[in-house]
N, C-alpha and C positions, 0 to 999 in steps of 0.2 A: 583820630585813629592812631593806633599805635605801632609802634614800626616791628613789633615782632609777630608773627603770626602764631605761634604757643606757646606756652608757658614753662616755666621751670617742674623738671621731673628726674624723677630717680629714674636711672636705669642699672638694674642689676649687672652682678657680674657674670661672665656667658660663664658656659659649665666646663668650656675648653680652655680658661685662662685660667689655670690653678697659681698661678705665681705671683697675680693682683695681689697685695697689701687690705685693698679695698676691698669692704664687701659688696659698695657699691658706688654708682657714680652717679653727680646729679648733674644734668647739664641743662642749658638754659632754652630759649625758644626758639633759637638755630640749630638744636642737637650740638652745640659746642661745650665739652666740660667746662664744669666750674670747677675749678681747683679749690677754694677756701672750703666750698661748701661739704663737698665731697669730703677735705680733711676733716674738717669739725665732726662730723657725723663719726670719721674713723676714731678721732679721741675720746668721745663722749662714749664710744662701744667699751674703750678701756676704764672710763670710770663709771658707766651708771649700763642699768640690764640695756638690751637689744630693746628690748620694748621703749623704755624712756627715752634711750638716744634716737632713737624714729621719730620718736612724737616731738621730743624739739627741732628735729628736722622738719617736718610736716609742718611744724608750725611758719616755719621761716619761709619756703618757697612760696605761698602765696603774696608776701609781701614782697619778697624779689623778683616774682612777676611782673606786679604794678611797679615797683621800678623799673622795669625794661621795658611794657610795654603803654603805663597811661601816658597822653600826648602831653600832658601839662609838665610830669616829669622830665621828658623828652628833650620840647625844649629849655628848660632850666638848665639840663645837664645833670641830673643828681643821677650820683652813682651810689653804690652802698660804702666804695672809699673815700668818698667826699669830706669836705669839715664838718668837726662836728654838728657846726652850725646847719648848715645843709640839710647833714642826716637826721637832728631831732626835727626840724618840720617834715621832711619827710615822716616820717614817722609819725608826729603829728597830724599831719593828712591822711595817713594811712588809716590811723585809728578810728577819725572822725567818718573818713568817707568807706571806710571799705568794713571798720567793724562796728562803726554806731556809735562808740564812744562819744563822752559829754568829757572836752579837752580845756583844761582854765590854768592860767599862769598862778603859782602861789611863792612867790619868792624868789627862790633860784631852784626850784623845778614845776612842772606842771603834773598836777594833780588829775588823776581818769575816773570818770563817774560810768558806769556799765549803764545801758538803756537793757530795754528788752530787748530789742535786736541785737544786740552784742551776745556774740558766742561765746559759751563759756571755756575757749582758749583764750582770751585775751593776757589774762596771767602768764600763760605757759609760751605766747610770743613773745613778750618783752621780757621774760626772764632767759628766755635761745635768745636772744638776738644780743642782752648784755655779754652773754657768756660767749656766743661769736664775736665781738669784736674784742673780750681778753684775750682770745686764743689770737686771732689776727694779729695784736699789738704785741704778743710773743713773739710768732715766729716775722715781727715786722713787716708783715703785708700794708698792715697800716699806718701810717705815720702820723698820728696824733692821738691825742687821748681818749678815754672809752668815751664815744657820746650819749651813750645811755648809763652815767654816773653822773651824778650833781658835782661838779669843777669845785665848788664852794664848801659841799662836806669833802672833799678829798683832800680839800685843801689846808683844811682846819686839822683833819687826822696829821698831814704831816706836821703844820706847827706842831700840834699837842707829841709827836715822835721827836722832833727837833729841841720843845723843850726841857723832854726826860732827859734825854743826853747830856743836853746843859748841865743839868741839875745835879750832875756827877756819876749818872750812865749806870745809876745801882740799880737790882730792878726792884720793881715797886714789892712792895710786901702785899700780904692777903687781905683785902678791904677791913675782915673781921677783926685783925690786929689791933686797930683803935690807933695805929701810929701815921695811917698817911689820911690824908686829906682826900673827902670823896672823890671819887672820880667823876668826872661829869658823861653824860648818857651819849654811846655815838650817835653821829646823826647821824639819819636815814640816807645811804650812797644812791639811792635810786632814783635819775633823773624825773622819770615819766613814775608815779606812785600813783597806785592804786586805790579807792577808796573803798571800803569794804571789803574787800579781798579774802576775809578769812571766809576758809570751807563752809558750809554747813550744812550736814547729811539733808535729807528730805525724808522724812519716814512715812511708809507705805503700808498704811493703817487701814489693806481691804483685804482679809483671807478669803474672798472669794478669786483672788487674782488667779491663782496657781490654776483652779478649775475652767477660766474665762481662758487662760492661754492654753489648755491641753485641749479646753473643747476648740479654741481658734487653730491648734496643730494639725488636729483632722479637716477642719477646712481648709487648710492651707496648704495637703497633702504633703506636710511636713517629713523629713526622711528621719530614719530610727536614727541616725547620729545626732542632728539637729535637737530632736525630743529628747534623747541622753544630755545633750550638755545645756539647755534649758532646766532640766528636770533638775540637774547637779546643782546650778546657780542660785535657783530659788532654794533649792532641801540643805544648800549648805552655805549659802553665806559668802561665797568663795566670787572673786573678781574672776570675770567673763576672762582675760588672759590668763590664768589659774586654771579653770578648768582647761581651756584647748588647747594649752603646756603641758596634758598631765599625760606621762609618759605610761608604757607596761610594767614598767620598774618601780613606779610610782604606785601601780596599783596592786602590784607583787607583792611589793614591801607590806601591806595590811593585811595579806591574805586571798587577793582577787573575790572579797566579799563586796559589806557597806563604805570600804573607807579607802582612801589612796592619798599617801603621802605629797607633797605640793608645796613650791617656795612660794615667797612673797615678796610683796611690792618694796625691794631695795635691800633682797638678799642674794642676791647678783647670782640667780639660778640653785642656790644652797636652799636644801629641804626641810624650811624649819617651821612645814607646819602640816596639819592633814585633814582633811574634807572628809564631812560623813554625810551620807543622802541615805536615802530609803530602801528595803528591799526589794521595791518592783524594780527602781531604778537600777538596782545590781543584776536583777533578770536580765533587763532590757540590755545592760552593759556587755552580760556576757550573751547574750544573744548576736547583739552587734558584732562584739567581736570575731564568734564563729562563722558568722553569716556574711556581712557588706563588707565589713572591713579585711576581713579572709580573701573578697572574691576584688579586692583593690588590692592587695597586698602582694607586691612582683612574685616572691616566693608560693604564693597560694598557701603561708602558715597559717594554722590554728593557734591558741592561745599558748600553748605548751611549747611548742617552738620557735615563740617571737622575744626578741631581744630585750632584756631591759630597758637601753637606749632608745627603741623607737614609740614610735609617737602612737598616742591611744587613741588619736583619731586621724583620719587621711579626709584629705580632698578628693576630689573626682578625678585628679590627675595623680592620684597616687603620690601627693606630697602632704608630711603635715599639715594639718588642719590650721591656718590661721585665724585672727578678727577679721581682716581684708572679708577674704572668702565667707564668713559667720555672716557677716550684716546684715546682707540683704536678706538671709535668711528668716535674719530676726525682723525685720521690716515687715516682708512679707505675713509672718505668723502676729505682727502687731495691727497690720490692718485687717486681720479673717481676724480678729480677737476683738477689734473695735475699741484699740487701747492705744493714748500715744505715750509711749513708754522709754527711754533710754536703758537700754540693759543693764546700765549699773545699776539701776535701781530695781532686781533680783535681789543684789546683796541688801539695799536699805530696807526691804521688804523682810527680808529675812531676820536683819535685826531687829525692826518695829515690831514683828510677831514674837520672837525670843523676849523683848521687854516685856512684852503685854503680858505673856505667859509665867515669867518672873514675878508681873508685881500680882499676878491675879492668884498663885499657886504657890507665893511664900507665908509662912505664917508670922514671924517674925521681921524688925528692919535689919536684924545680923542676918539671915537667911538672903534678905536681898541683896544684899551687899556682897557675899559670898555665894551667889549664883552671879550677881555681874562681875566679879571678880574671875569668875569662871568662862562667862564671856570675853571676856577683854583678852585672856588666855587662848582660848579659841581664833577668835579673827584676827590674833596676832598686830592687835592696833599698837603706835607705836606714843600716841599722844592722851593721855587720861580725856584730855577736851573733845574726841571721838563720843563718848561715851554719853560725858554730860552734854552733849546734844538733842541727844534722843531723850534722858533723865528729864530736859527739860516740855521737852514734847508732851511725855506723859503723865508730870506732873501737871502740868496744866488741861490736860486729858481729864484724868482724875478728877481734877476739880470741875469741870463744865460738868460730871455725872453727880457731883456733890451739889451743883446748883440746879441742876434739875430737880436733885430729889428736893431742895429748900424749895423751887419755884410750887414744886407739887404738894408737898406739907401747907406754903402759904397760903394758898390756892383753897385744898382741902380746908383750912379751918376757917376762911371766909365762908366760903359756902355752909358747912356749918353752925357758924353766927349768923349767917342768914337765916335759917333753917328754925333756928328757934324765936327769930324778931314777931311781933305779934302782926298777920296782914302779912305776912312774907309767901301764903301761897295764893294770893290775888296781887302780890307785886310781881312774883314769876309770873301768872299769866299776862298780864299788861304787856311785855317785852317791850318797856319806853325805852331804852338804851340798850336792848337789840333782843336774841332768842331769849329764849330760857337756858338754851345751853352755853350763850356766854355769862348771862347771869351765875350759873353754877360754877361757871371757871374763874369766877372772881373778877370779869370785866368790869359788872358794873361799878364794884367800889372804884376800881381803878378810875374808870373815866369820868365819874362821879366829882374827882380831885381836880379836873381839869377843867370843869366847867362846862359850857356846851360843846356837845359833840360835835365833832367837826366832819361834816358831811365831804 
């Protein structure tokens, strides 16, 4: 057992302290702040959105949990200021026992294989947890080196700094010059490295979705806000934080029609991009807004009245609408829909249908090229390797429908050669290696190759 009786948790900041620095405070399973943690989160607000620096927070308190609270921890004494030595098996341990990881020594660092049960935050914890202990060894919290960097490539980077200096401290000219001597490839700083790691969408290759979740909204007595920012996700592509970010200002700026302006993932709140859904959906939107969101709204405004600045959807408490508050929502309308679904896969839905509709309604390969070029503009992706994800999806798509129709042509001209062989319609009725109707599908030459059938 373990000596804390809860866990590590964020608590806001009250509404009567306007003078906190912090937005918020995270303290441990005594109610006692944590100071690092609580900073980290405050730094990460100044270089990456509100959303990001959360989620590498989120990622960290579960592990600083089981530091405080498993007994094996306990008695060792591992803290999260410990040596490094200390903290990679922690961590270590952590990985194996709390996220499923497959952990193997490969040189001077260890290598992480994902099971099925490993959550797909395992990336986004060990990439917060190096980044908290650089902040920590700034501002000196900790006194020894990052334990989640390989000692061996850090340490090679400085020779290789040490012996530019040597070399007369000029800096090196442009590889392409042809005058210096390659450079050799850094190594990998990443103690704990990942195997497979790169992203790769999932594409949602069923258009009956959109109908299975609206008819699952009415059994789930879904509310009109909820069905508006569903409705937006799948009709536009748009990441579930995007929609329930999107302000009156944001839908001003279009016209309060089909479309409302919306930033993106790692433009720190700036508007550089915009969402188009459907026209019932713009009904319902402005329905919403005259109607629920009118009668949550402190002022009791109409649309004409409400601020650019506020939020185009509220919660039940009359605060912007968050993911928090969405989930369960979404939960709920995925189990009356009989779908297990993760919400971001709206957006990959939306682009598997946009491809399909590309390769089925271009005439030309410059046509396709320049509607996906049109896509990539739209979803604001920021890596061409987005793209050719899904390219490769449906090329291989393409072809299982080019092999069916070969299986079917094969198929067809057997049966045909049969058809004209002399005694071929008293070897259809015999059925010795099976109906007539596999006979005609070209069975029997098949199994004919094989020898006796094997029962």
């Amino acid at each position: 057992m373990g000596r804390r009786a809860g866990g590590f948790r964020v608590v806001n900041r009250p509404e009567g302290v306007p003078t906190s620095r912090y937005a918020l405070v995270v303290v441990d399973g005594m109610g006692m702040p944590h100071l690092s943690l609580t900073e980290f989160h405050q730094r990460l607000r100044g270089e990456l959105t509100d959303g990001a620096a959360r989620s590498y927070l989120n990622a960290l308190l579960p592990y600083f949990t089981y530091l405080d609270a498993d007994s094996w921890r306990q008695r060792r004494g591992d803290r999260w200021d410990g040596t490094p030595e200390a903290v990679r098996e922690s961590v270590r341990d952590y990985l194996m026992q709390r996220l499923g990881c497959k952990v193997r020594r490969d040189g001077t660092c260890e290598v992480v294989h994902l099971t099925a049960q490993s959550p797909s935050t395992v990336r986004v914890f060990l990439s917060a947890l190096k980044r908290f202990y650089s902040l920590v060894i700034r501002t000196r919290w900790y006194q020894h080196e990052n334990p989640l960097a390989d000692p061996v490539a850090q340490m090679l980077l400085v020779v290789s700094r040490e012996a530019e200096r040597a070399a007369g401290g000029r800096p090196r000219m442009p590889q392409e010059s042809g005058v210096e001597e390659p450079r050799r490839r850094r190594p990998a700083e990443n103690y704990f490295r990942l195997v497979g790691e790169d992203w790769v969408p999932e594409p949602i290759d069923d258009p009956s979705l959109p109908g299975r979740l609206l008819a699952g909204a009415k059994q789930a007595r879904l509310s009109l806000r909820d069905q508006i920012v569903v409705r937006i996700a799948f009709e536009s592509g748009a990441r579930i934080s995007e929609v329930l970010g999107l302000t009156v200002g944001d839908w001003r700026a279009r016209h309060c029609n089909q479309e409302a302006t919306a930033f993106s993932k790692g433009s720190r709140g700036r508007r550089v991009k915009f969402l188009r859904f459907s026209p019932e959906t713009a009904k319902l939107l402005h329905r919403y807004v005259g109607g629920d969101r009118k009668a949550l709204d402190p002022q009791q405004r109409s649309l004409e009245h409400l601020a650019d600045s506020n939020p185009l959807f509220l919660s039940a408490r009359r605060q912007p609408y968050g993911y928090k508050a969405f989930i369960p929502h979404w939960q709920a309308l995925c189990q009356a829909a009989g779908v297990e679904l993760n919400v971001h896969s709206l957006r990959h839905f939306y682009v598997s249908q946009a491809m399909r509709l590309i390769y089925e309604t271009s005439a030309t390969q410059a046509e396709v090229q320049r509607r996906q070029e049109e896509l990539v503009r739209y979803m604001a992706w920021r890596s061409p390797a987005t793209l050719e994800a899904y390219e490769h999806y449906f090329q291989a798509k393409r072809h299982t429908e080019i092999q069916d129709q070969f299986h079917a042509r094969i198929y067809a001209a057997d049966a045909h050669y049969k058809r004209q062989q002399p005694g071929a319609a008293q070897a259809a009725g015999a059925g010795r290696l099976g109906s007539p109707q596999a006979s005609q599908n070209g069975w029997e030459s098949l199994l004919a190759l094989g020898g006796e059938r094997d029962e």
